[in-house]
Structure formats: C-alpha cells, structure tokens
C-alpha positions as CSV (number, residue, x, y, z in Angstrom):
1,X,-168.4,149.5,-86.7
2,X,-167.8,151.3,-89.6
3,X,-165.5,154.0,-90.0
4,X,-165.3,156.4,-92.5
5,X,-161.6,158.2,-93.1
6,X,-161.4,160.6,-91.0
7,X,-157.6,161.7,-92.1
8,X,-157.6,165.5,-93.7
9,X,-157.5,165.7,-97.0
10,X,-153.9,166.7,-98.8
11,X,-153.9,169.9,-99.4
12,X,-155.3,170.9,-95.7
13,X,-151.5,171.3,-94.4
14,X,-150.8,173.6,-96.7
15,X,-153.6,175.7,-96.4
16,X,-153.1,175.9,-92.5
17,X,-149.8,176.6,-92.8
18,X,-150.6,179.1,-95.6
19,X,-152.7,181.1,-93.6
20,X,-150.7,180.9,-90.4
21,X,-148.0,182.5,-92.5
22,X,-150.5,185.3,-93.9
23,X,-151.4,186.4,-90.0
24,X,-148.3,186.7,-88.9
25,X,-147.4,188.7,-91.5
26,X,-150.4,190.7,-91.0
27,X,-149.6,191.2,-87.7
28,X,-146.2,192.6,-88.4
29,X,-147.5,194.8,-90.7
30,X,-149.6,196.2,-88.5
31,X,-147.5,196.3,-85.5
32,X,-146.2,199.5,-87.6
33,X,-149.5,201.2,-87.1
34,X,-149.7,200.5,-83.6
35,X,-148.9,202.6,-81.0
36,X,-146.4,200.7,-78.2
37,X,-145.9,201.7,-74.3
38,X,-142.9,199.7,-73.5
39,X,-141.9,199.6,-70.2
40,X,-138.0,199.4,-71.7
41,X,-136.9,201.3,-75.0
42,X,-136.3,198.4,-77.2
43,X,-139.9,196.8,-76.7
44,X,-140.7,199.8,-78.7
45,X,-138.2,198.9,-81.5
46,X,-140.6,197.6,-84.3
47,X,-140.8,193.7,-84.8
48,X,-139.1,193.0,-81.4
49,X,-141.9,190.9,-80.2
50,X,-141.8,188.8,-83.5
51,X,-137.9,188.7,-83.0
52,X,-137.8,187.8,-79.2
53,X,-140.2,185.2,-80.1
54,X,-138.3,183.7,-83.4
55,X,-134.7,184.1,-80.9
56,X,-136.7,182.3,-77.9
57,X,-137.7,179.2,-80.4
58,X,-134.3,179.2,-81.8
59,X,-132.9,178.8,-78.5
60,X,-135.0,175.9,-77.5
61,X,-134.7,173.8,-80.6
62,X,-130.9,174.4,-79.9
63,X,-131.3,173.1,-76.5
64,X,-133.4,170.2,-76.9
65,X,-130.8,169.5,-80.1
66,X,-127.9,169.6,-78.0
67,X,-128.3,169.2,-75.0
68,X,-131.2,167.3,-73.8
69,X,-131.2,164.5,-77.1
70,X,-128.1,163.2,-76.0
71,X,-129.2,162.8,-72.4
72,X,-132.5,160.9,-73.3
73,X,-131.7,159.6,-77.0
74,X,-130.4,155.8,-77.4
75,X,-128.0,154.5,-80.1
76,X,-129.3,153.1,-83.0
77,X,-129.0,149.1,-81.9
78,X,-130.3,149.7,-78.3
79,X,-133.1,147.8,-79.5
80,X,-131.5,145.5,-81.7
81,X,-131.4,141.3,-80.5
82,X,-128.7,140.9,-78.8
C-alpha cells in the first residue's frame, strides 16, 4: 500500500489558530451590539460570557496542574531498570 503524507502542511496551525482568534474577537465585538436578557444583572455586564468562560479554563488547568497530576503522575525513573 502506498501512502501519500497525509500530515498538514506547516503553516495550517497557524492559520487555524489565526482564525480562531479573529472569531472570537468578532464575537466580542459584537456582543456590544447585541441586546442581552439575563436572568441575573451581571450576565448583562459586557464580555461576561467570554470572562466566565476564560475564568472556568483557568480553573481547570489549575486543577488538573495541581491537584489531579500529582495523584496520577509517576516520578521520572518509575520506568527506569531497576
């Protein structure tokens, strides 16, 4: 069989990543032209979605940093001859 590569080319990271940035800011900006119907005040605040969200990732890498790694990680010479 034979197989072509199949890996993306180099630049196809950035360019994802490029125009993930470009929506969200998008979306920010026009979360300004929106009009909101919170159910409480502050999810009318503007940008609290994109801040509850960026808070909510930051507390989950924190948590799987600090908490769960050293429950599941294994020193460096666990795999080491012995």
């Amino acid at each position: 069989m034979n197989r072509k590569n199949t890996a993306p080319k180099s630049g196809t990271g950035r360019l994802l990543a490029g125009g993930g940035i470009l929506l969200l800011a998008l979306s920010a900006v026009l979360e300004f032209f929106i009009e909101k119907h919170g159910y409480f005040p502050w999810e009318d605040l503007p940008l609290f979605y994109a801040l509850y969200g960026f808070s909510a990732f930051v507390v989950l890498i924190v948590i799987a940093k600090y908490l769960v790694r050293p429950l599941i990680g294994r020193s460096e010479d666990y795999y080491d001859d012995k």
